[in-house]
C-alpha positions as CSV (number, residue, x, y, z in Angstrom):
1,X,153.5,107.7,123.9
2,X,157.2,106.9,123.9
3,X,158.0,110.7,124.3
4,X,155.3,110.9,127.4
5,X,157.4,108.0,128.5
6,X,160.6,109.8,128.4
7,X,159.2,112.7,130.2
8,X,157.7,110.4,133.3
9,X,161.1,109.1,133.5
10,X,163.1,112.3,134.1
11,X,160.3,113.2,136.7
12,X,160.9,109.8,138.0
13,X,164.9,110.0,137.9
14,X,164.8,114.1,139.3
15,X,162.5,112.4,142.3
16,X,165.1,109.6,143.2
17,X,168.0,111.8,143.1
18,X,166.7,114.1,145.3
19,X,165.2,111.2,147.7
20,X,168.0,109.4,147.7
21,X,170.0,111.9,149.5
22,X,167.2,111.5,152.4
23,X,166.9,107.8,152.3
24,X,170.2,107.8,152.5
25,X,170.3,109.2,156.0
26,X,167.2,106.2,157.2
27,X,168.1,103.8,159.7
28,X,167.9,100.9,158.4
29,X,165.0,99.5,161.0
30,X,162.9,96.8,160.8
31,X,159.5,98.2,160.1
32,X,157.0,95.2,159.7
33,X,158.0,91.0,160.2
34,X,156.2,88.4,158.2
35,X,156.8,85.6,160.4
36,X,160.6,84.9,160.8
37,X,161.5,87.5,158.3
38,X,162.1,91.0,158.5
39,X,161.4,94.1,156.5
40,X,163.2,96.8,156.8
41,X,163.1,100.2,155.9
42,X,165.6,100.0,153.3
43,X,163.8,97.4,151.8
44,X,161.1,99.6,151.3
45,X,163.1,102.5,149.6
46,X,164.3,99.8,146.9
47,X,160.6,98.8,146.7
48,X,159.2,102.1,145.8
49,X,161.6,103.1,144.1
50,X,161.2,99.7,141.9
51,X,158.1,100.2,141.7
52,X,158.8,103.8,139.9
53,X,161.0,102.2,137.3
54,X,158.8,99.5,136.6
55,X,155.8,101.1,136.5
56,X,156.9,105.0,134.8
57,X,154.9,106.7,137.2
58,X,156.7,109.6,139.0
59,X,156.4,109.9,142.7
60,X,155.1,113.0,144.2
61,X,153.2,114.3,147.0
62,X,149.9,113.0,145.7
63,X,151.0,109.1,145.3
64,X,153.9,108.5,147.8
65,X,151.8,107.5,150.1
66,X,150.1,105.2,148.0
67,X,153.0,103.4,146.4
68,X,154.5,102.8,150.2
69,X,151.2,100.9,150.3
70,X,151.9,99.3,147.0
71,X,155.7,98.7,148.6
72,X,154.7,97.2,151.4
73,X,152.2,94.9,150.0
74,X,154.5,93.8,147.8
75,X,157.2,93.1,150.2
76,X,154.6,91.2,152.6
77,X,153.7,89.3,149.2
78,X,157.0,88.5,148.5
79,X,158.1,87.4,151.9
80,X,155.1,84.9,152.5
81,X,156.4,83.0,149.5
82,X,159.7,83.0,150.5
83,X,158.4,81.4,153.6
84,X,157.1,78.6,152.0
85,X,159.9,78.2,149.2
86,X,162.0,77.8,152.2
87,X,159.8,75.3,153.8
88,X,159.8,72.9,150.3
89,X,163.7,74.0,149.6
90,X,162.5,74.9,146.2
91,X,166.0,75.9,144.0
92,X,165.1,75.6,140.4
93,X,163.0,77.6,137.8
94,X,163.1,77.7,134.3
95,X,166.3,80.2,133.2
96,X,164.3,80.9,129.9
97,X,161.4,82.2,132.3
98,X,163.9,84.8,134.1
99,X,164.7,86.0,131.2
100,X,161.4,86.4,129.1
101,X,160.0,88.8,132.6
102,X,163.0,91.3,132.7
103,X,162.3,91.7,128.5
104,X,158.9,92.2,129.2
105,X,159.4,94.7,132.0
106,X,162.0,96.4,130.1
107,X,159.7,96.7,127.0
108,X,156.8,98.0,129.3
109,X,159.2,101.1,129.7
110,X,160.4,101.9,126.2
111,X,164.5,99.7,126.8
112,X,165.9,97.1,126.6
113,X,167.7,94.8,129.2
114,X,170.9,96.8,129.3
115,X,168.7,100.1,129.5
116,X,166.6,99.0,132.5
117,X,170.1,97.8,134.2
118,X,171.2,101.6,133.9
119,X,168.7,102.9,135.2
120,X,168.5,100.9,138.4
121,X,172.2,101.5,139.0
122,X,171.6,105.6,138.4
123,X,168.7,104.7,141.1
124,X,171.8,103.0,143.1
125,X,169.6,99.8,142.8
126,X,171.2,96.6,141.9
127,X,169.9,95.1,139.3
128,X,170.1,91.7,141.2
129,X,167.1,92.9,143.4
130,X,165.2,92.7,140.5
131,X,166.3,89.0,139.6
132,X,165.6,88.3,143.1
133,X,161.8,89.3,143.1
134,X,161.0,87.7,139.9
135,X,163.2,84.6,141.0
136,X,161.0,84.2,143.9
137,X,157.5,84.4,142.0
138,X,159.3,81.7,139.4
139,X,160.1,79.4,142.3
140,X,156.9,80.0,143.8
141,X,155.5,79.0,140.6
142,X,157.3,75.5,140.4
143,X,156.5,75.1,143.5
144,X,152.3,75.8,142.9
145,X,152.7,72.9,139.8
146,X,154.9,70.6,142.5
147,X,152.6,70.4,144.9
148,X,149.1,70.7,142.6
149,X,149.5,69.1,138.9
150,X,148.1,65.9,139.7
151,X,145.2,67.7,140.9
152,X,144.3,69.8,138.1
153,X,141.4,67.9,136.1
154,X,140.5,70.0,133.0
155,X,137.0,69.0,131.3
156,X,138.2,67.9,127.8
157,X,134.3,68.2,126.3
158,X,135.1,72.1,127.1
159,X,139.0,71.4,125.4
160,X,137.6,70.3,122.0
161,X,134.7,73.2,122.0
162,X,137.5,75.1,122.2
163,X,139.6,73.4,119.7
164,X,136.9,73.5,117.3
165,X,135.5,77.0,117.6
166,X,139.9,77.9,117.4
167,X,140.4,75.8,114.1
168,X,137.6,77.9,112.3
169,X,139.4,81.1,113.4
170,X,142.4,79.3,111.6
171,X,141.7,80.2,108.3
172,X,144.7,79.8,106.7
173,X,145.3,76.3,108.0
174,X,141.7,75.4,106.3
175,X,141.5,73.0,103.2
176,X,138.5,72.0,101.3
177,X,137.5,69.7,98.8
178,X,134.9,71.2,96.6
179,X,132.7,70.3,93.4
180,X,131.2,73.1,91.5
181,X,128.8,73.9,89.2
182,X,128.8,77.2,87.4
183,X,126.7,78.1,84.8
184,X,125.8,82.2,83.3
185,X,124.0,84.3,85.1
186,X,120.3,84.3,83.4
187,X,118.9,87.4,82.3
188,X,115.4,87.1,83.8
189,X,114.2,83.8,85.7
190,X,116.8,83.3,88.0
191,X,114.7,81.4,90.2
192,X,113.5,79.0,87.7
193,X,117.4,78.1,87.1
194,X,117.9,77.8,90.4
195,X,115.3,75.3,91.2
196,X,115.9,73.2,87.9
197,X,119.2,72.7,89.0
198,X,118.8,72.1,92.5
199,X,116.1,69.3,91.7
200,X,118.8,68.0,89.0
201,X,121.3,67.5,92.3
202,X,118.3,66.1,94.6
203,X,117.4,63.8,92.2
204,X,120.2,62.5,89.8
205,X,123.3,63.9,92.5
206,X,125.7,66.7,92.1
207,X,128.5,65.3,89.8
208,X,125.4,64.1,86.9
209,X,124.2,67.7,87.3
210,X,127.7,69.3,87.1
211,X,128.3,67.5,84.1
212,X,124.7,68.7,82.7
213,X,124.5,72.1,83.4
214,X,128.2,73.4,84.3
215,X,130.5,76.0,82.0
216,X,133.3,75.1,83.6
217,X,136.5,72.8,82.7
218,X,135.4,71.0,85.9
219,X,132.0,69.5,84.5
220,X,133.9,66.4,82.6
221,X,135.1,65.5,86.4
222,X,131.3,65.9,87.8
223,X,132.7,69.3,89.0
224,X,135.4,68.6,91.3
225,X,138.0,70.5,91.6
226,X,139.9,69.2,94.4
227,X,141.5,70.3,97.5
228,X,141.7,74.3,97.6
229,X,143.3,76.2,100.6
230,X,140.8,78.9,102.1
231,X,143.0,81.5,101.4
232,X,142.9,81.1,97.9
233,X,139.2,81.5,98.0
234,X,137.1,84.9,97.6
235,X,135.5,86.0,101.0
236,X,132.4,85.5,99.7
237,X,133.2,82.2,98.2
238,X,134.3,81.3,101.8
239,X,132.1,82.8,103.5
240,X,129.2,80.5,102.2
241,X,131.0,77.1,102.5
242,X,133.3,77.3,105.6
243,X,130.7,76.2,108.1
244,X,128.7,73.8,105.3
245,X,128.9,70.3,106.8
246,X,130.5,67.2,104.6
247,X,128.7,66.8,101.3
248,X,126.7,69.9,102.2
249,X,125.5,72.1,99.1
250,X,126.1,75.5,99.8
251,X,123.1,78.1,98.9
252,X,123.2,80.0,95.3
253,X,126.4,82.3,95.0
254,X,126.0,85.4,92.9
255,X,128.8,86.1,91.0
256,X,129.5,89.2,89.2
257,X,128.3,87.7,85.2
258,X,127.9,83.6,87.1
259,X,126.2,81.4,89.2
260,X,128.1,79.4,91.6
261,X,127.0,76.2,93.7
262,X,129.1,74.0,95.4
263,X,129.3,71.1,97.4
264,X,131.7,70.7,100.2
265,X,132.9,66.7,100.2
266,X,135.8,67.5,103.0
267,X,137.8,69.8,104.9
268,X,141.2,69.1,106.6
269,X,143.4,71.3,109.2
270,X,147.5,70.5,108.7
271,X,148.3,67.7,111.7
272,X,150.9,69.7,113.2
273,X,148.9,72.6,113.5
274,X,145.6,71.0,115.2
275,X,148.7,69.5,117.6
276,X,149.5,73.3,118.3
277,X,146.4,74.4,118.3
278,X,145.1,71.5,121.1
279,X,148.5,72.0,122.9
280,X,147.8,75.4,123.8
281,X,144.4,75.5,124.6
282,X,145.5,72.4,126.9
283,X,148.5,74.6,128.7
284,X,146.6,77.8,129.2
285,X,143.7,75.8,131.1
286,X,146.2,73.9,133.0
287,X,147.5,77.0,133.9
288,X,144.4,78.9,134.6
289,X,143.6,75.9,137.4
290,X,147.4,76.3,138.7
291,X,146.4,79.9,139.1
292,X,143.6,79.2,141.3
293,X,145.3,76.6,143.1
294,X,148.2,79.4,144.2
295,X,145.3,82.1,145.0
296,X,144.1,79.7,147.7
297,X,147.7,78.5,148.3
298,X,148.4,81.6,149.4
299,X,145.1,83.0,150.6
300,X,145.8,80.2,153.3
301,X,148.9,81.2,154.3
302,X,148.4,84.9,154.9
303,X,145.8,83.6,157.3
304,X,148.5,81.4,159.5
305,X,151.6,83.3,158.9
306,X,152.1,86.4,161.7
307,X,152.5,89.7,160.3
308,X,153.1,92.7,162.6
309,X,153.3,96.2,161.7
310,X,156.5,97.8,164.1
């Protein structure tokens, strides 16, 4: 994959070069307005070829036209928000934020942040044009959670669903407090064991029929064993008590020369990670509302704001 990379990327690089010499030569015109603002036909050159770089696709005679598209929605995009991060002077975004989308573009195409700068400036692109766009969809952002947080309601029923169906994926995490009884596997009559002991539990409660009928050190203590993390467990073990409700017997376990039952009496999830857990369920439901409130944000002003095509 990495090597495929490579190869887009001198297809990419021998394309530029070669353009470059003829873009060079462009007027710079102004080739469509969005609103007050101009775009020119430089600023689609540095688009496309962005979009190259970005994206590790060469640009030949099948696709050009199709990235101009991709350019010039982009630019149009772009310039809308700008509009409107204009109109609300938005200055500030999150540094961190900046930083964390020119990693992730620059590990899209096999580099680093240093490599993707090199590459632009062998493009003769400044690397600031790409600070710029992501810049603007940052601000843009802050500007979405400005003017819409107070209106996001999330349904907290749907929040602890979530939570709950996320802390039984969080295995690790999981404690339970467990009382056993073991006893040998019987050589014939299996079910008759079974049923004696599970009557003994119905009728006198698990910790008198631990201490009656268990092999193990834990029959003196009515079979409890205490608090033992999930991991620890076998999966089959596990399997047959993770989703046993609080003082819950759990079904006959076969075990390879034993019989197993036990009873859940608890279960607990470490505080700090049920906070985690509930935090981030929380943000990426805030954030999928924000998302629909800057759809129609901007769905709204791409209906008002004039574009014309020169």
């Amino acid at each position: 994959m990495k090597k495929q990379k490579i190869l887009n990327w001198l297809f990419v690089l021998f394309f530029l070069f070669q353009t470059s010499q003829v873009f060079a030569k462009i007027s710079n015109s102004v080739v469509i307005t969005v609103g007050s603002l101009p775009i020119t036909t430089l600023d689609m050159v540095k688009e496309m070829k962005l979009i190259s770089i970005i994206s590790g696709n060469k640009i030949d005679d099948t696709n050009k036209v199709q990235i101009k598209n991709i350019a010039a929605k982009s630019l149009i995009k772009r310039k809308i928000k700008e509009l409107e991060i204009d109109k609300y002077e938005v200055k500030n975004y999150k540094k961190n934020d900046l930083e964390n989308l020119i990693k992730k573009a620059s590990i899209n195409i096999g580099t680093d942040k240093e490599g993707l700068k090199k590459i632009m400036e062998s493009n003769n692109l400044n690397f600031r044009y790409l600070e710029k766009k992501f810049e603007i969809d940052l601000k843009w952002n802050s500007l979405i959670f400005n003017l819409y947080k107070n209106k996001v309601v999330l349904n907290m029923g749907e929040i602890k669903e979530k939570i709950s169906t996320e802390l039984k994926k969080t295995d690790s995490n999981r404690t339970f407090l467990l009382s056993e009884i073991e006893v040998n596997m019987p050589k014939d009559g299996l079910e008759a064991v079974v049923k004696k002991i599970m009557n003994s539990i119905n009728d006198e409660g698990f910790e008198s029929a631990a201490k009656k009928f268990s092999i193990s050190k834990s029959a003196e203590l009515g079979g409890n064993i205490g608090w033992i993390s999930e991991k620890k467990l076998s999966i089959k073990i596990a399997d047959n008590i993770k989703n046993l409700k609080t003082n819950e017997v759990s079904e006959p376990i076969i075990l390879e020369s034993t019989l197993l039952i036990v009873k859940k009496m608890g279960e607990r999830v470490f505080d700090k990670d049920i906070e985690k857990i509930k935090n981030n369920i929380i943000e990426i439901e805030k954030n999928k509302k924000l998302k629909m409130f800057s759809n129609s944000h901007y769905s709204n002003l791409e209906r008002t704001i004039q574009i014309n095509f020169l």
